[in-house]
Structures are given as structure tokens and as C-alpha cells.
N, C-alpha and C positions, 0 to 999 in steps of 0.2 A: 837326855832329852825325854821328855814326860811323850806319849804316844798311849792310841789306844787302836782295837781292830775288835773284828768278830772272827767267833769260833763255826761256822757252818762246812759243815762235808759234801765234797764234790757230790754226793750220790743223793743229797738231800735239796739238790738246784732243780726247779723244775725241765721240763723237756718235754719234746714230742713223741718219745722211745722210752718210756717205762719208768728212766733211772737220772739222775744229773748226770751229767759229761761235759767233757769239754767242746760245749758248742756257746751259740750268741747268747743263752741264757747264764753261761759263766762270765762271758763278757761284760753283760749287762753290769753284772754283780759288780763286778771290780768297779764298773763306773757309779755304782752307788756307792760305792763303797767311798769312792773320792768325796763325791757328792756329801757324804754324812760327815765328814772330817775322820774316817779312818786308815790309818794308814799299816793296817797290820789284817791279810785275813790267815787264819788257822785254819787248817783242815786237819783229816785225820789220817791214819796211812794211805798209803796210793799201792798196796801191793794186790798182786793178783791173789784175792780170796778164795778160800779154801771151804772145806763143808762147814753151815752155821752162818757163814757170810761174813763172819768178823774180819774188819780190817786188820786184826790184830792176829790174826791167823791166816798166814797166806804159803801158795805154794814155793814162794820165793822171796829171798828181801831184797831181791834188784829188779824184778819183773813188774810191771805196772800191771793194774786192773783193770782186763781187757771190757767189763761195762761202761770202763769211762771214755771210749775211744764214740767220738761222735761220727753216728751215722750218718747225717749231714753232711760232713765232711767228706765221705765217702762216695756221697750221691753226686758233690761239686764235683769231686774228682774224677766223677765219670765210673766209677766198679761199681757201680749200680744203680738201679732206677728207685725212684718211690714209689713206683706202682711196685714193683717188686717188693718194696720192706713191708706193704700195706698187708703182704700176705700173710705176715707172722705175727701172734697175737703176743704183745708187750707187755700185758695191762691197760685196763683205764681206769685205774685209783689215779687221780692225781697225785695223792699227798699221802701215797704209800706204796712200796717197792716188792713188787712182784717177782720173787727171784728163781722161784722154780719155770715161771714163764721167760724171764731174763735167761737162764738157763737154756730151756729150749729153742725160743726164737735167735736170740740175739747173734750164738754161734752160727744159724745158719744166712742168718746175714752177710756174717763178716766171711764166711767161706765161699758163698755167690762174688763177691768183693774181692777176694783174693785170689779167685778162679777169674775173675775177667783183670785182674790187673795187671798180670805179665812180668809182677814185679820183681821177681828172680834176675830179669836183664834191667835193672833198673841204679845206674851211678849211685845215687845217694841212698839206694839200699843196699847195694852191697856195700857201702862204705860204712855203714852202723852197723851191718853184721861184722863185720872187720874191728872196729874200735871197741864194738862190745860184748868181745869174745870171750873175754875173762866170764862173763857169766850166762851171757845169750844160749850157747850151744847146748850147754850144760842144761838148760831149761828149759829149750825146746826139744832135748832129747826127751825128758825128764817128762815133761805132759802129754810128748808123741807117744810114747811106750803105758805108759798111764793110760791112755784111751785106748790102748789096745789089750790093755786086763781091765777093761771096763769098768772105770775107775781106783781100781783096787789103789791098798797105798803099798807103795816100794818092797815095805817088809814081806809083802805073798808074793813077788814074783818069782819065777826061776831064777835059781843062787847064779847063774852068768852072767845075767845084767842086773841083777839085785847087788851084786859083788862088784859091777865094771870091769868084767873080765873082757881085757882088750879085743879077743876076737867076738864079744858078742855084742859091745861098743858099735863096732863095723857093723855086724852084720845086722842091729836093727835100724841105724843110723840110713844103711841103703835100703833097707825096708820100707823104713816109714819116712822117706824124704818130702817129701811133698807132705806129709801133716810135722813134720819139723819148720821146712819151709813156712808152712801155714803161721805158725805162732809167730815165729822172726816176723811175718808181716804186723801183726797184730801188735808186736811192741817197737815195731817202726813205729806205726801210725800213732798210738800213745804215744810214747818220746817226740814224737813232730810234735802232734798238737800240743802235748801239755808244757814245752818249750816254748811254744810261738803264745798261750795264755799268759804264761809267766814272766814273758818279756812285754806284753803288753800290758804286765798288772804292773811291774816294775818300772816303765816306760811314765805310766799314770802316777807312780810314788807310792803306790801298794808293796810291800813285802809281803812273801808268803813263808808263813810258819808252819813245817812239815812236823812229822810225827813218825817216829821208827819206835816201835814194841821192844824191850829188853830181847826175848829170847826170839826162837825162831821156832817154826810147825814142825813137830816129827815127819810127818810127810812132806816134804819139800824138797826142793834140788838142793838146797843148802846142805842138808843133811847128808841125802844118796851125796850128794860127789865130794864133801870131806867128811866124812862119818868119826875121821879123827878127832874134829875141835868139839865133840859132844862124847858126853858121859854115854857110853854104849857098850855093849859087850861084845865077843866077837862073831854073834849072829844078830849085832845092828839092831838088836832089843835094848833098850833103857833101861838103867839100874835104878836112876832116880828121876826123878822130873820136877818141874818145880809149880810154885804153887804159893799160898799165902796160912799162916795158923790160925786157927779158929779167934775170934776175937768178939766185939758189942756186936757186929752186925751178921756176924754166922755164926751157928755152934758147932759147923764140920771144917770152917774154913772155906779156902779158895784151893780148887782141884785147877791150875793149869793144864797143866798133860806134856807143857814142853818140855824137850831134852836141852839138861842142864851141859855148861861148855867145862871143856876141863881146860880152866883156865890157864896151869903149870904147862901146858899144851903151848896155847896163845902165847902166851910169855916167849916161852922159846922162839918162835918164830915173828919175836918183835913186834905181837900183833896186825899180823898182817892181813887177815882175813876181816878183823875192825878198822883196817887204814884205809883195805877197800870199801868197805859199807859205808864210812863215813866219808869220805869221798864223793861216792854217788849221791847220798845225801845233800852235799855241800853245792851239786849243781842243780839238785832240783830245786832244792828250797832255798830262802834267805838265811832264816833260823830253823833250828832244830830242836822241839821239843823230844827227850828222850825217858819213854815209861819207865816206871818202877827203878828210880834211879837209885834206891836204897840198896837194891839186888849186887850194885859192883861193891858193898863197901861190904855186907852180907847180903847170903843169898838162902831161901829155905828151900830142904831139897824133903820130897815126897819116896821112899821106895815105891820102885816102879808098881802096878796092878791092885794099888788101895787103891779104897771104895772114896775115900775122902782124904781132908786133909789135918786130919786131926792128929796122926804119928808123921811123926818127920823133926830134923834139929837147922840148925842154923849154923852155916858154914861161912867161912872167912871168904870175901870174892878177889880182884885184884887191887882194888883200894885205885890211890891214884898214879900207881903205875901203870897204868889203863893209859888214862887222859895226858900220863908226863909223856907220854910214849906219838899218841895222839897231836898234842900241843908241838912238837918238835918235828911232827911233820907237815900241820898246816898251819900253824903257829895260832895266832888267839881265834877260837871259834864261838859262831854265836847258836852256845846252846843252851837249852831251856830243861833245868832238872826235875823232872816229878816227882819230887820231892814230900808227899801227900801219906799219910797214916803214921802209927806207930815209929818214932825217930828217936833212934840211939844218941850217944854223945859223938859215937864215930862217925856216924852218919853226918852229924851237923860238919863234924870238923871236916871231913870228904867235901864237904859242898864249899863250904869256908875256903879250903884249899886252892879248890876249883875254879872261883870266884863266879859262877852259872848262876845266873838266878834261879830261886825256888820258886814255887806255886803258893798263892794264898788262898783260898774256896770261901766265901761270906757265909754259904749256908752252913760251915764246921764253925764258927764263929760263935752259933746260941744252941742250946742245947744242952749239954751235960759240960760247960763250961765256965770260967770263970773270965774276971777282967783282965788275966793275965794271959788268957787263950792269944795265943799266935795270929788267931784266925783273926781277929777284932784288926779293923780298920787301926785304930789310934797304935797298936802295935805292930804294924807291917814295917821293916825295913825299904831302902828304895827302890833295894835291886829283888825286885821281884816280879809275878803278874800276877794279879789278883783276876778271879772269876766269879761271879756269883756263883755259877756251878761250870762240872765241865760236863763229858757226854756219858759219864758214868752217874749223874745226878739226876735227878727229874726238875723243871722246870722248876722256876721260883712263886710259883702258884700247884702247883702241881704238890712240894715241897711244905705248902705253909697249911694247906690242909691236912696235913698229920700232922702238925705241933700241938703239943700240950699247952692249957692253959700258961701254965706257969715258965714256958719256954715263948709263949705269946706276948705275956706283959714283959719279958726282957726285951724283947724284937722290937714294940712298940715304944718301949722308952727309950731306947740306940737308937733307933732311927727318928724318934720325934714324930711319932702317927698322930693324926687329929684322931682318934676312934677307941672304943672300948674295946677292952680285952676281952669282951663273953661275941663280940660280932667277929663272921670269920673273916680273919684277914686275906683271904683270897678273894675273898669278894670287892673286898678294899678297892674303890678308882685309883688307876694306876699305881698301885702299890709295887709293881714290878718296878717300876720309874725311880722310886726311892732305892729301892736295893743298887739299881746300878749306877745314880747319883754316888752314892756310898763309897762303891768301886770306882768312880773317875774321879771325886773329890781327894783320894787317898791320896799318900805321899808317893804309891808303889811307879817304880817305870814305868811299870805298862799296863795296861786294862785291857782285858779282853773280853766279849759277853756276849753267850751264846745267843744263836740268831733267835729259840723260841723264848729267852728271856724277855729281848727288843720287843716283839712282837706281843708278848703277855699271853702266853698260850700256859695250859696246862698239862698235865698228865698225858692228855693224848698226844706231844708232841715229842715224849720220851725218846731219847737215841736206844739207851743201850739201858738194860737191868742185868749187872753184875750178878753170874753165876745162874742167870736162865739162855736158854736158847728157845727157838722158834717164832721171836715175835721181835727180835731189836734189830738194827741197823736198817730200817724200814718208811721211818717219816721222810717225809718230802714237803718242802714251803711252796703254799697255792700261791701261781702266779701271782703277780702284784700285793702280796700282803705287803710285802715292803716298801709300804707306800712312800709318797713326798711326804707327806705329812709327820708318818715317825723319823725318814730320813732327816727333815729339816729339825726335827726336834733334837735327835741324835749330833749332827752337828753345831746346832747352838749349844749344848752341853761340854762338845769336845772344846769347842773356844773357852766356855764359861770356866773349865777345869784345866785348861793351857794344856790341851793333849793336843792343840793342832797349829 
């Protein structure tokens, strides 16, 4: 079945509180989302972020992101007033995320909230701390103990609960109850709400396609409470970590910093530490989009405390005894490979194997390519999703203002532009409209296209630039851009391209 949806992140939905969350302006969305003929939205992880803010670095890969727990919600349920949240400053950018303010206010919201909720006697909390014990305890020890070396990460605490020496387990556990408690509340209330979103997007005929990062954050609970399934030494320091080799668009490469798994590890134990991840997965999302999917087939690994990523080799990862392992415990899953850059032969046959569709990007399409580039529409297989760009790209105006000449007149003769090659194609009417025509007319399964593509935003609507920090994971869509008007145009397109 041909299908298409949008790519927008919960934290880019507008709101009364700073940041998106799961309140009526996510609802809203999904009902646009019907409204347009889409039937697919993407987001991007949902884990509790870490310093930098990246989704993609979180203290956990089972804990949700406690910004996205609507305040709202909070105030229905009575643990708190608005006149109370009016006291703590959120931000007022609309359409940019203030997260050192998110930071300061927002916990002390939810702590006013969790001090008048009582919910320690409360049936259906202590039944989620009961069912999600495998990884709750662990992480709300994990952030109580954390705020009590004022942020430090794991590796500087004292070697007894840096190590989980059983009696010191105990003795911070009855220390700091009540800020253990506290987080349990916090991914109650996430897990409620973003359960009760997803069956109302599902209810509507929206699927949501999540997004899980290959590795996990050295700092995390993941880490402290098996330090066994990571390459580490045995003072819990990193041998190697991983990362991407210098290539066209770096000269140092990509510095991850995460700790690499030792997967002969995994193996042994049947992959069990992945049967639970993807698991969790399985019930949040519909689909699963899963990063850097090259990494299980190879993986490059960095010696730990280089400056870059320029020394490092490439090592064999578990291939598809991963997913044979996988596949036999949930049987066919629907996941989505990122499958994007530099691809081996083993890599294609990994995927091949797999049968997971790959990713197709329009904007890798022109450029330093030929008619035989992957990326071109007339060469897409079915089982795919095609994007103009994802959240690692800049807008498709944003994008077409750095092309060269001579990467201009290819664009304009694929696409069939009425316009000269010397006028800048950004400026083009609705030039965004044609690229993602391109994207729905294709053969590929599914179409996906980000929300500031629809909208025809530029540069300043950027998610994320690849290998900077201080300034990405930060736009937010101004209420109402999404008007009827592109809405209606966006669903006569999904008809006109049989994606609805």
C-alpha cells in the first residue's frame, strides 16, 4: 500500500510552556494530519535528553523526555494551579526552545505536581512502577544519585555506587526516596499521556514512526547498570567509542563519544538486552525507524580521548544474527533502516536479508551524482521512504541556496522548472511543492516530508547541523502555519499520487 505522513518532533509542536508536549496542540496535529491524507507521522526519539539536548543522546533508552509530559495535564488533574506555572519563566520565542529556561523552570513545576499528588498511594502508579521495573528503578536511582553530585556523570562518583556495591544500592536508594519517587512520577505521567496520544492518532488511522539511535550515552543508566554489554575497562572508562571517518562533508569525521557494545557479549545472552529495547519500542511506536543501520553490519570504532575522528578502523558488528534473533521473538517487525552514506556490498545484502526498507534523501539525488545515483526518483525500489531531507538536512530552500550553478541546471531539468539557471531557485514560487511532488509521485512505499519542507521555510527552520552544538534541536512551528490551505493542497496531492 503506497502511504505518506510527515516528519515533525514532538518538541517542535507549538504550546503554552516553552516546548511541544503531549497536549491539544499534538492532538490537533494528528487531526491535520487526517485532514491532509496522511497517514504516517514520524518523530524523533522520545528519550530523556542529556547535555546538548539531542534526542539522540539521552540518559536512558527506556525513559521518556520529561519536557514532553504536558503541563496541562497536570493542572486538569489538579497537582497544580496556573497561576502557579505563570511563575516560572518558559520562554516566549514561539518558534524556538529555550532549554536552559526548560531546565530551570519546568522541573520545578513538575516537583510542585508531584509534591501535591500523593501519588506514591496511587493503584495505577504503583502498577507501572511494578511492570516497569526491568528499567524504571534503575533510572530513577540513576538521576536521584546524579542530582546529588550535581550533575556529575557516573564515572566521578564514589567507586560504591559508581560500582553498584549492593550496600550502597540500599543505602542511597533510602536516602534519596522521595527524588527516586519523584522521576517514577514523571514517567508515569509520560507513559500515560503519550499512550492515550497514540491511541488517539491510531484510533484516527495515523501510525506513529518512532526513532531509536544505534548506540546508547556513556552517561546513562544503560551504561551504570550493565557496563558489561559496552566496550569498557574495568574502571567503566571506554576503550573505544564510536563515531563516523572523515569523508566529502568533514575532514575530522564524526566524534560520537558513544560506548561501543561488545557484541560477542550480546550474542551470548541471546540478545537480550536488544529483545528488551525493541520491545519497548514495539509498544510505543507503530514503526521503527532505527539510526545508522550500517553500524550492525560494521561498525567504526574511535580509541577512546581522540580529539577527532580521523584514527580509528572498522570492525565486523553482528550482521543478521541480530535481527535472526530478533525476528524469532517478535516475528516480522516493522522497521525502517537508515540505511544513508557510504554502503558496502555487505551492508546492501544486510538489508536485502532483512527485507526493512531503506531511506531515499532527493536532496543526495543532485550534486556530485550521476543518473545512476540511488537517490533519483526513476531509481528508487518500492520498499522504501523517500524524504526530501530528514532532520539532519536543512530545508529544501535553505538547501538550494548553496547549489552551484551547474548542480542548478540538473535540478531544473529533473524536475521540469519553468526558470533560468542564473535566477536563484529558492526564490522560485513554490519550488518546494515540486520537490515533494517528486517524493509522492515516486514508486517508493512511503513518502515522508518534513513539516518545514510543506511549509516552504528556509534555513532558519533547521532541526539539527551535524557535528555542531549550541543551536540545534530548537525550532518550533508558529501556530497555525499549517494552514487549510497547504493542508487541502497536501491532501489533493496524497489522492492525486494514490498515497490515500
Amino acid at each position: 500500500m503506497r502511504a505518506c505522513g510527515i516528519l515533525m518532533p514532538i518538541s517542535s509542536l507549538p504550546s503554552e510552556y516553552g516546548i511541544g508536549c503531549f497536549d491539544e496542540c499534538a492532538y490537533k496535529f494528528v487531526d491535520d494530519l487526517v485532514k491532509a491524507g496522511q497517514q504516517y507521522w514520524q518523530i524523533l526519539p522520545l528519550g530523556h535528553t542529556s547535555y546538548g539536548d539531542s534526542p539522540y543522546q539521552s540518559f536512558s533508552t527506556f525513559a521518556g523526555n520529561p519536557y514532553f509530559v504536558s503541563i496541562k495535564e497536570l493542572i486538569k488533574e489538579g497537582y497544580i494551579t496556573k497561576k502557579e506555572c505563570a511563575k516560572y519563566d518558559l520562554g516566549d520565542n514561539s518558534e524556538y526552545i529555550d532549554y536552559e529556561k526548560m531546565y530551570n523552570g519546568r522541573y520545578e513545576i513538575y516537583r510542585i505536581a508531584f509534591k501535591n499528588s500523593n501519588i506514591t498511594s496511587d493503584p495505577d502508579f504503583k502498577k507501572f512502577v511494578k511492570d516497569q521495573e526491568a528499567w524504571l528503578a534503575d533510572y530513577a536511582l540513576f538521576m536521584a544519585v546524579k542530582s546529588s553530585y550535581d550533575g556529575k556523570s557516573f564515572i566521578e562518583w564514589d567507586d560504591d555506587i559508581k560500582f553498584r556495591k549492593p550496600e550502597a544500592m540500599a543505602k542511597y536508594l533510602k536516602k534519596y526516596k522521595d527524588e527516586v519517587d519523584f522521576y517514577c512520577f514523571i514517567q508515569y505521567e509520560f507513559y500515560k499521556q503519550w499512550y492515550a496520544l497514540k491511541e488517539y492518532a491510531n484510533k484516527k488511522g495515523v501510525k506513529i514512526i518512532g526513532d531509536i539511535p544505534i548506540y546508547v550515552a556513556y552517561d546513562s543508566a544503560d551504561v551504570w547498570k550493565n557496563p558489561e554489554l559496552f566496550l569498557l575497562d574495568d574502571k567503566l572508562v571506554p576503550i573505544k567509542v564510536a563515531g563516523c571517518p572523515p569523508d566529502a562533508f568533514s575532514d575530522d569525521g564524526q566524534l560520537w563519544g558513544n560506548p561501543l557494545y561488545t557484541w560477542d557479549y550480546h550474542k551470548k545472552t541471546g540478545y537480550t538486552w536488544w529483545k528488551e529495547r525493541i520491545g519497548t519500542c514495539s509498544a510505543l511506536y507503530d514503526m521503527v525507524r532505527i539510526d545508522h543501520f550500517r553500524g550492525f553490519d560494521e561498525y567504526y570504532t574511535i580509541p577512546f580521548g581522540h580529539k577527532n575522528a580521523r584514527v580509528g578502523a572498522w570492525v565486523k558488528g553482528p550482521g543478521y544474527d541480530l535481527f535472526d534473533a530478533l525476528n524469532k521473538e517478535f516475528g516480522d517487525m516493522n522497521i525502517i533502516a537508515e540505511d544513508l552514506g557510504f554502503l558496502t556490498d555487505s551492508v546492501r545484502d544486510l538489508l536485502k536479508k532483512t527485507g526493512y526498507p531503506g531511506m531515499k534523501i532527493l536532496q543526495f539525488a543532485f550534486g556530485e551524482t550521476n543518473v545512476d545515483s540511488e537517490y533519483l526518483p526513476h531509481n528508487y525500489p518500492t520498499n522504501c521512504l523517500v524524504y526530501t531531507g530528514t532532520h539532519d538536512n536543512d530545508s529544501i530552500k535553505g538547501w538550494l541556496a548553496t547549489q552551484s550553478e551547474k548542480d542548478r541546471k540538473g535540478i531544473i531539468a529533473y524536475l521540469g522548472l519553468d526558470c533560468d539557471v542564473e535566477e536563484p531557485l529558492e526564490a522560485v514560487e513554490d519550488i518546494h511543492w515540486k520537490f515533494i511532488t517528486s517524493c509522492m509521485t515516486s514508486v517508493a512505499d512511503y513518502c515522508i516530508i518534513p513539516i518545514q519542507d510543506i511549509l516552504g521555510l528556509s534555513s532558519e527552520a533547521r532541526i539539527n547541523i551535524p557535528s555542531t552544538v549550541g543551536n540545534n534541536w530548537k525550532w518550533r512551528i508558529r501556530e497555525g502555519a499549517f494552514s487549510d490551505e497547504i493542508i487541502e493542497k497536501l491532501d489533493y496531492l496524497a489522492c492525486i499520487s494514490g498515497r490515500k
